[in-house]
C-alpha positions in Angstrom: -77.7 -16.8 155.2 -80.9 -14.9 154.9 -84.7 -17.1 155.1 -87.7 -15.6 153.3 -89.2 -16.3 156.8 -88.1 -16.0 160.5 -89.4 -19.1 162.3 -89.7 -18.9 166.8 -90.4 -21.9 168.0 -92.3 -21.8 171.6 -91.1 -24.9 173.2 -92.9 -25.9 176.6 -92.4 -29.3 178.2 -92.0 -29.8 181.8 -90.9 -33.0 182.0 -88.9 -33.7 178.6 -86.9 -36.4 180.0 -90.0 -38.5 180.6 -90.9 -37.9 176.3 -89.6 -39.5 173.6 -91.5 -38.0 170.7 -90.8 -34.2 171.8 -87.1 -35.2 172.6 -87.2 -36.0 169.3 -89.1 -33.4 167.5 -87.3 -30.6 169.7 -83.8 -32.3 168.8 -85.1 -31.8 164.8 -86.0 -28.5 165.2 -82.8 -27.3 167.0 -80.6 -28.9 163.9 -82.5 -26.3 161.3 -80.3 -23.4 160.5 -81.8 -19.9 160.3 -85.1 -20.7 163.1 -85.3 -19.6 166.7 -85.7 -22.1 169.7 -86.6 -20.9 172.8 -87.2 -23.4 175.5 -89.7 -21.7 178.3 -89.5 -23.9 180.9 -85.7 -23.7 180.0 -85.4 -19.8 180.1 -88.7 -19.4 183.2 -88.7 -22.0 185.5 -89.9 -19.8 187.9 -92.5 -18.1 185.6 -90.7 -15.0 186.1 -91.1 -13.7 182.2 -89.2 -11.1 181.0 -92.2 -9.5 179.0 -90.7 -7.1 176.7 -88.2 -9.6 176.0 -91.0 -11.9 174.9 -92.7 -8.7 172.9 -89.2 -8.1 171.2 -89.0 -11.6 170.4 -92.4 -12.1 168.7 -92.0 -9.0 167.0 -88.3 -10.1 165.4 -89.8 -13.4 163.8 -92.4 -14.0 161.2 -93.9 -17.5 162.1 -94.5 -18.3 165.6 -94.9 -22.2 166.2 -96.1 -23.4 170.2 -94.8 -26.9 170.4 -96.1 -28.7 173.3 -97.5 -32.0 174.4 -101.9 -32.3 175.1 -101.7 -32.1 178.6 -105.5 -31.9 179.8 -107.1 -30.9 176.6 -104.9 -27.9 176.6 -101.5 -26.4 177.1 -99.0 -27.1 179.6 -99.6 -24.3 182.3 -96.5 -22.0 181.4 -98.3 -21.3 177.8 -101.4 -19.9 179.1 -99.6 -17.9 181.8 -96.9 -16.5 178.8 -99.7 -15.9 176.9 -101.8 -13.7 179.8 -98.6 -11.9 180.5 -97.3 -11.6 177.2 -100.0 -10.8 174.7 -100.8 -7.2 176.3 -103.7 -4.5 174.9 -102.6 -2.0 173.3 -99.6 -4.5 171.7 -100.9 -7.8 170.4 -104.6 -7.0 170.5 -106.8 -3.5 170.4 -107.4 -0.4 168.6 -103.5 0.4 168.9 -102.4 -3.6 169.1 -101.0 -4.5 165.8 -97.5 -5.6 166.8 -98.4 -9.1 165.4 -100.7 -8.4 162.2 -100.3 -10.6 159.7 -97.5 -12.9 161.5 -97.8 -16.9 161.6 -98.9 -19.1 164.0 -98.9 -22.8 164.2 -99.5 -25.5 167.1 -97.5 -28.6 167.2 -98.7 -30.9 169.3 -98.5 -34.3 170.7 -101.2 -36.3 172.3 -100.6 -39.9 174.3 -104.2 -41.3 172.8 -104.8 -42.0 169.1 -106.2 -40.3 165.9 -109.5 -42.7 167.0 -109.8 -41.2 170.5 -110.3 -37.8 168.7 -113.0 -37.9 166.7 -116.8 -37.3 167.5 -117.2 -40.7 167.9 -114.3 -41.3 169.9 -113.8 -41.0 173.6 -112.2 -37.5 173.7 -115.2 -36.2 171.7 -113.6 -33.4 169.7 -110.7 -33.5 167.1 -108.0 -31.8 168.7 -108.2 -29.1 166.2 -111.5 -28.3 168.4 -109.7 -28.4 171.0 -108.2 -25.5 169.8 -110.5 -23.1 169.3 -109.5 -20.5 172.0 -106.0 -20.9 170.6 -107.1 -19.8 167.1 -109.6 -17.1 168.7 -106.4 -15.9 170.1 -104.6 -15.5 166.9 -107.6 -13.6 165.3 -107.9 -11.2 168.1 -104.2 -11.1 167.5 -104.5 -10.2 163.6 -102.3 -13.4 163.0 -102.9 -16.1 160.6 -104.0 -19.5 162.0 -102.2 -22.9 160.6 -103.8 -26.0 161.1 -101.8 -27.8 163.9 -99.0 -30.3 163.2 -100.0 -33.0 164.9 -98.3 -36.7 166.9 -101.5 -39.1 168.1 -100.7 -42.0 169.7 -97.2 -41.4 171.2 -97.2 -43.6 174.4 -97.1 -47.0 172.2 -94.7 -45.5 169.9 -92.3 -47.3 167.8 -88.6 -45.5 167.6 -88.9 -45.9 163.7 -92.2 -43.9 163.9 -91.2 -41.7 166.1 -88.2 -40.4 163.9 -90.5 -40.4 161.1 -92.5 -37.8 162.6 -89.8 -36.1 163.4 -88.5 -35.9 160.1 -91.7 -34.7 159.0 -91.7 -31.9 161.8 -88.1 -30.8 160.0 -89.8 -30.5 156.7 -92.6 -28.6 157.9 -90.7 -26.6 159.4 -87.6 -26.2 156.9 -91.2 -25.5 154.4 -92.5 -22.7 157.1 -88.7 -20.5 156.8 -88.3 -21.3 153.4 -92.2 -19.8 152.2 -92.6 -23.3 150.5 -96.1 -23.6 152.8 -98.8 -23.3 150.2 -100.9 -21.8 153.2 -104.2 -22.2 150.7 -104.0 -25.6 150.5 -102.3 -25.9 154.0 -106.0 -24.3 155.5 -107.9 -27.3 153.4 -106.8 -30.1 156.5 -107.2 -30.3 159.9 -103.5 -31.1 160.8 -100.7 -29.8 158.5 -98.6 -33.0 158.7 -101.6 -34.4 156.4 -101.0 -34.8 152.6 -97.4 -32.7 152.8 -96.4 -33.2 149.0 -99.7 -31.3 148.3 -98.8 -28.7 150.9 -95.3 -27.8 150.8 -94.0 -26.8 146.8 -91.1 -27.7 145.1 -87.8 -25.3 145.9 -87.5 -22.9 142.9 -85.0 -23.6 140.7 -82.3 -20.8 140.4 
């Protein structure tokens, strides 16, 4: 079957066994027919990238999603060295770069500290959606449309109940993201995507 979208999900976790959420939300995301997982600590553990592989990949889907857990206020370390290796001049940014105009990209992210923790108030300072910022300056060098992140707060305390809950909302989100149910207006409106779904993800069109 044929998806209005084609969804790559960027998967980095270097210790998944030790993580119950992203077990969880990766185990979601592998079950949805039609999207693209690729694991990168899975397929580099050396960091030894096969860049026009990566290139032909991005190129071949239509949303790009970077799931990952908050490690540090950031990434975990293989997503900023795919991304200096990866996103070359001349093919994701520059006069000549336009290899991913007008593509999708989305973080989802998961964080060990609560909502609370990030907030200007709070002890991290910064909603992670500040945090970021050189993500989404990335994208716009890229020509690529920034989503507001999907986002997990609070996993280390995390009921198993919860837990699946958010990873059936990660399904949705995505299942909404490769069937171009995302009203991406509306979507823009909130700092994380998993906010308020029924008022970002419309109806399936009657045949």
């Amino acid at each position: 079957m044929k998806y209005p979208k084609k969804v790559l999900i960027l998967f980095a976790h270097p210790a998944l066994h030790k993580s119950r959420v992203n077990q969880a939300l990766a185990r979601q995301a592998r079950r949805i027919a039609g999207i693209t997982f690729h694991d990168l600590y899975a397929a580099y553990p050396e960091f030894d990238f096969l860049v026009t592989a990566e290139q032909d990949l991005m190129e071949a889907h239509d949303v790009i999603v970077f799931q990952f857990p908050f490690f540090w206020y950031s990434s975990p370390a293989i997503i900023k060295e795919w991304t200096d290796l990866v996103l070359t001049h001349g093919w994701a940014y520059g006069s000549e770069g336009k290899a991913l105009e007008g593509k999708w990209v989305m973080h989802a992210i998961t964080t060990g500290g609560r909502e609370s923790a990030y907030h200007s108030n709070g002890l991290n300072r910064f909603t992670v959606r500040e945090f970021l910022r050189p993500f989404e300056q990335t994208a716009v060098l890229c020509n690529m449309r920034f989503l507001p992140p999907f986002v997990v707060h609070g996993t280390h305390q995390m009921k198993p109940s919860d837990i699946q809950t958010h990873a059936d909302t990660y399904r949705s989100v995505i299942r909404a993201l490769r069937d171009d149910r995302l009203d991406i207006h509306a979507a823009e409106r909130v700092l994380r995507i998993n906010e308020g779904l029924s008022g970002i993800i419309r109806a399936r069109e009657e045949a």
